[in-house]
FIZA-489694 format. One record per atom (N, C-alpha, C): residue number from 1; residue in three letters; atom name; x, y, z. Coordinates in Angstrom, 1 decimal, always signed. Layout:
BEGIN
NODE   n res atom      X      Y      Z
NODE NUM Ala   CA      X      Y      Z
...
//
This chain:
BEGIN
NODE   n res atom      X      Y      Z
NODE   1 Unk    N   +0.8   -1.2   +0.0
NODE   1 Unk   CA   +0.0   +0.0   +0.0
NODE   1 Unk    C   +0.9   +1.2   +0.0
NODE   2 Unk    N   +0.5   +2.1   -0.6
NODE   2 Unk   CA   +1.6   +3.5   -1.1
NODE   2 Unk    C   +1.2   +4.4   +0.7
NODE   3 Unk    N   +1.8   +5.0   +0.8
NODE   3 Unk   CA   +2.0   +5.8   +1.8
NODE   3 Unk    C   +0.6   +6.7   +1.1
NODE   4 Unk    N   +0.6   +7.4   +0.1
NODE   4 Unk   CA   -0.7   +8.4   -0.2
NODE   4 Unk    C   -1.8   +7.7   -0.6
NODE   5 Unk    N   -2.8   +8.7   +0.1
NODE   5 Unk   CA   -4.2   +7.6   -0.1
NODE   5 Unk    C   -4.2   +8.4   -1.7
NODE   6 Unk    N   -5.2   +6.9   -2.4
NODE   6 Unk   CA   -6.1   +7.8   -3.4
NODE   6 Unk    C   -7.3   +7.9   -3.6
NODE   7 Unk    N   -8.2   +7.7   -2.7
NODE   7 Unk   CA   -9.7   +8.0   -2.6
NODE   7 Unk    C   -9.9   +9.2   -1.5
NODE   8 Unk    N  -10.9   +9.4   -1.2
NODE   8 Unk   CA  -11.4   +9.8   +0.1
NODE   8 Unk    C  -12.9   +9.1   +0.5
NODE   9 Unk    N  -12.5   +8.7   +1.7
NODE   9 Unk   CA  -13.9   +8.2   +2.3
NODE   9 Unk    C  -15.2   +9.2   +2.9
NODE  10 Unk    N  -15.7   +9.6   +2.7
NODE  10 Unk   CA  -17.7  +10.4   +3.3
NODE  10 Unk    C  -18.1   +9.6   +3.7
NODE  11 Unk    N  -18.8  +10.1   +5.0
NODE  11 Unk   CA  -20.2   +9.5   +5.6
NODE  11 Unk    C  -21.5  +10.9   +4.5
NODE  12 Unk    N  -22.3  +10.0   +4.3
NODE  12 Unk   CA  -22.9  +10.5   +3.4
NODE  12 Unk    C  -24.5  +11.2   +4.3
NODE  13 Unk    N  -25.5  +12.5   +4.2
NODE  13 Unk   CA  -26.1  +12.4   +5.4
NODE  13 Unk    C  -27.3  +13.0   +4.4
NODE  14 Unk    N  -28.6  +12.4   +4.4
NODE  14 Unk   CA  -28.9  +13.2   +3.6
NODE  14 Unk    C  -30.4  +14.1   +4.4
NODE  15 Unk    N  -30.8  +15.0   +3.9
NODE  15 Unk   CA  -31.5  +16.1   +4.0
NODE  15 Unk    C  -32.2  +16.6   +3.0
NODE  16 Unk    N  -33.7  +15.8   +3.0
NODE  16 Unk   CA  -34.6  +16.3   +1.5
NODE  16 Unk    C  -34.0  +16.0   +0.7
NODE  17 Unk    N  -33.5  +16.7   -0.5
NODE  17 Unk   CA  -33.2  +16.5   -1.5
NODE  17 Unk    C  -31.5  +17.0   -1.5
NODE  18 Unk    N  -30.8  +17.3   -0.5
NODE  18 Unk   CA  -29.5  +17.4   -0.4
NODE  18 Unk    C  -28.8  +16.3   +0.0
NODE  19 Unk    N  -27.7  +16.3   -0.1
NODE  19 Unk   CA  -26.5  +15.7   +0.9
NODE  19 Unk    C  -25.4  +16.6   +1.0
NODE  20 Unk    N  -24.8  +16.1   +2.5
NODE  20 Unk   CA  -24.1  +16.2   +3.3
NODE  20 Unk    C  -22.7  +15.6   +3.3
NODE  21 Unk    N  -21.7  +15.6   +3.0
NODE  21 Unk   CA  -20.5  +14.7   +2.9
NODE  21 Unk    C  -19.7  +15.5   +4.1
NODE  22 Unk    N  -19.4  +14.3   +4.9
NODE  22 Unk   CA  -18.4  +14.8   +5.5
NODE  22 Unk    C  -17.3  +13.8   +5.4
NODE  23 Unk    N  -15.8  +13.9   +5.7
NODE  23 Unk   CA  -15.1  +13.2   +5.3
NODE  23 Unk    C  -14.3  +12.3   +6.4
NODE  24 Unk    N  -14.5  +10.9   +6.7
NODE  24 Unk   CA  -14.3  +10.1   +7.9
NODE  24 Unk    C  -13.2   +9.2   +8.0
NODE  25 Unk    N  -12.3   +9.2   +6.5
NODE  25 Unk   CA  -11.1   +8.8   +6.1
NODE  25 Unk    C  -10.6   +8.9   +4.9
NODE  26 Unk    N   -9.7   +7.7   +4.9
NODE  26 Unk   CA   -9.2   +7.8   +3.2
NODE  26 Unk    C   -8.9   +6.4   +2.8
NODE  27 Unk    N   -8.9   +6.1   +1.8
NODE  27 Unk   CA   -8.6   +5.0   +1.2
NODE  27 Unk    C   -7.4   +4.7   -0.3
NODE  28 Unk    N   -7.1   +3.3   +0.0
NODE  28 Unk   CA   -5.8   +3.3   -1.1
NODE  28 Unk    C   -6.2   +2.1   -2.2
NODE  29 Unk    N   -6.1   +2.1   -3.6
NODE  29 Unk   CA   -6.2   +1.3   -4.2
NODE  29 Unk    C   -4.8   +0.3   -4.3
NODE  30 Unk    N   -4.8   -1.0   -4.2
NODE  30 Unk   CA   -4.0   -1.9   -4.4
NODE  30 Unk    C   -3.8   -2.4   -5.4
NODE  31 Unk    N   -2.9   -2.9   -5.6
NODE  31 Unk   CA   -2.4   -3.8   -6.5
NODE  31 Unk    C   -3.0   -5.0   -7.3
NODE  32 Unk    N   -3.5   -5.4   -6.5
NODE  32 Unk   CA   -4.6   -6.4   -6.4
NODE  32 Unk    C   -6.0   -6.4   -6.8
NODE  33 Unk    N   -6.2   -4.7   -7.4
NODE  33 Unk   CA   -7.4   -4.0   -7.3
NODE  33 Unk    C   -8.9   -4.0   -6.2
NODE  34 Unk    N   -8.4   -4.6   -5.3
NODE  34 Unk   CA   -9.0   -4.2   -3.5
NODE  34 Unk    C   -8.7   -2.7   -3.4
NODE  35 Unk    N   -9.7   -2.4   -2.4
NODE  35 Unk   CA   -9.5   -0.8   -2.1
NODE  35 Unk    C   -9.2   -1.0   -0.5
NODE  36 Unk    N   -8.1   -1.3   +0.2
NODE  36 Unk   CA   -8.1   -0.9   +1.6
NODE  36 Unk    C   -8.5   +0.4   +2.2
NODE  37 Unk    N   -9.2   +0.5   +3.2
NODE  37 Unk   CA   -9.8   +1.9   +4.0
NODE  37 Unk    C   -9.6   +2.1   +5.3
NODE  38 Unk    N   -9.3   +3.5   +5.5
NODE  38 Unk   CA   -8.8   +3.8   +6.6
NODE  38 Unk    C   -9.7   +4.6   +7.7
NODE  39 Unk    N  -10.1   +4.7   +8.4
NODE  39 Unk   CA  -11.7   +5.5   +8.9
NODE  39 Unk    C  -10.6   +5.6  +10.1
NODE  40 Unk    N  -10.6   +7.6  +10.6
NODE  40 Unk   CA  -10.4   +8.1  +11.4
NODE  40 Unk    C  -10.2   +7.1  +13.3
NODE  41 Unk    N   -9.2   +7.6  +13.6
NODE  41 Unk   CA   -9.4   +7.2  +14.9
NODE  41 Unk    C  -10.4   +8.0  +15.8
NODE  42 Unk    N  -11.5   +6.8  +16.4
NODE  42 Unk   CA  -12.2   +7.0  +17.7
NODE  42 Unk    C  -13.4   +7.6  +17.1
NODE  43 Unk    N  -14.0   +7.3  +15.8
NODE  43 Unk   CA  -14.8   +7.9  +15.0
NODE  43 Unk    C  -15.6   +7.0  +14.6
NODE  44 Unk    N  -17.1   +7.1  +15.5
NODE  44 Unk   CA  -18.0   +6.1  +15.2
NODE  44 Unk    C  -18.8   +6.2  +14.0
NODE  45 Unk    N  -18.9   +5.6  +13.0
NODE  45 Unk   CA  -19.2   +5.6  +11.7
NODE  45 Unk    C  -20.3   +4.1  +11.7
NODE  46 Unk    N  -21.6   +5.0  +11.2
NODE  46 Unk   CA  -22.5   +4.0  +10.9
NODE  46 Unk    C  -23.7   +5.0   +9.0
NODE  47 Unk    N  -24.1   +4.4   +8.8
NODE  47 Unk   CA  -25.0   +5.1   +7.5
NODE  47 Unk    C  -24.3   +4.6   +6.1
NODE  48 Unk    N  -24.4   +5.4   +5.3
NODE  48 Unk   CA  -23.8   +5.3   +3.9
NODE  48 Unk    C  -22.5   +6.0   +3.7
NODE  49 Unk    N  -21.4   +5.3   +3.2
NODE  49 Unk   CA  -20.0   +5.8   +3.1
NODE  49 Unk    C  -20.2   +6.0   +1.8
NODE  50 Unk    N  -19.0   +6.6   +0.9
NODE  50 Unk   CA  -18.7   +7.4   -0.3
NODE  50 Unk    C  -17.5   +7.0   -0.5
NODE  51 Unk    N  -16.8   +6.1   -1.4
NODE  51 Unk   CA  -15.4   +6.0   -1.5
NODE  51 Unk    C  -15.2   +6.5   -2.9
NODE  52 Unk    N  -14.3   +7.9   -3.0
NODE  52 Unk   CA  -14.6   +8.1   -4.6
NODE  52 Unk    C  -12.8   +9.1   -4.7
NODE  53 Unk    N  -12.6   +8.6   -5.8
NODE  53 Unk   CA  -10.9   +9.2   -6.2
NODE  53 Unk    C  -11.1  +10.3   -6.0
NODE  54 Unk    N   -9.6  +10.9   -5.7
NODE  54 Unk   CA   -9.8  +12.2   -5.1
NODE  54 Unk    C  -10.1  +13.3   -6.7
NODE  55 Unk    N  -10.0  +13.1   -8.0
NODE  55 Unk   CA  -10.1  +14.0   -9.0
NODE  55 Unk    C  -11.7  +13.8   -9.5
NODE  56 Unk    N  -12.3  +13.3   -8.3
NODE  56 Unk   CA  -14.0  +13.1   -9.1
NODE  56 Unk    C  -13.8  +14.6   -8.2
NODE  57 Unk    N  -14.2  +15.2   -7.1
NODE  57 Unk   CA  -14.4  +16.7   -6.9
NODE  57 Unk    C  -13.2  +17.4   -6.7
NODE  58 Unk    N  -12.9  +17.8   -7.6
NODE  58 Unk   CA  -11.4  +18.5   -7.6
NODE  58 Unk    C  -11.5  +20.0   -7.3
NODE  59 Unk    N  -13.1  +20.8   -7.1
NODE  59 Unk   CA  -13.4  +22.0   -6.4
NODE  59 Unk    C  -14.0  +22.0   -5.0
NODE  60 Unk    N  -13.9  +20.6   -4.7
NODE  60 Unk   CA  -14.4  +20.3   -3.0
NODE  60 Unk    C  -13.3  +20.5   -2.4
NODE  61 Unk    N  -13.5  +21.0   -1.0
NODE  61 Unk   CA  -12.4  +20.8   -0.1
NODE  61 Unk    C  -13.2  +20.5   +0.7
NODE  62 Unk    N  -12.7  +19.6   +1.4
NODE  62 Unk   CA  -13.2  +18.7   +2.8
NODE  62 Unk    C  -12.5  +19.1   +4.0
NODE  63 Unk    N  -13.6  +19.4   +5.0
NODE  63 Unk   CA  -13.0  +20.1   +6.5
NODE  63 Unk    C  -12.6  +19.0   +7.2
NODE  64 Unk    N  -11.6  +19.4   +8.3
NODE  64 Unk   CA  -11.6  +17.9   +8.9
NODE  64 Unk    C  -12.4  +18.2  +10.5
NODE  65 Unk    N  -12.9  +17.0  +11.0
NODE  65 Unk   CA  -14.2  +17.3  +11.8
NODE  65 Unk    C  -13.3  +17.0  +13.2
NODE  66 Unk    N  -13.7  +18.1  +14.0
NODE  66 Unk   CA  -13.1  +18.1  +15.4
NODE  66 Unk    C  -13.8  +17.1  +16.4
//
């Protein structure tokens, strides 16, 4: 596994007709074409996740959640 991720992982939250992404880790494509994933320490994660390369939103920036 490369030291740089190339995905990013969202919990996905939705609202009417919006969503919400917030970003809960990152993920790496292998060799093997498996996507190993990494989800934040101490960060309970349940709902719908998003694993998507990082050049699908290349005018997103993702906060990181305190």
């Amino acid at each position: 596994m490369s030291n740089k991720p190339t995905h990013d992982v969202c919990l996905v939250e939705e609202n009417g007709d919006k969503a919400f992404f917030t970003n809960v880790g990152s993920a790496w494509l292998k060799d093997t074409g498996t996507i190993s994933v990494e989800i934040r320490p101490n960060l309970s994660v349940s709902g719908r996740l998003v694993v998507s390369q990082f050049e699908i939103w290349p005018n997103f920036s993702l906060q990181p959640v305190s």
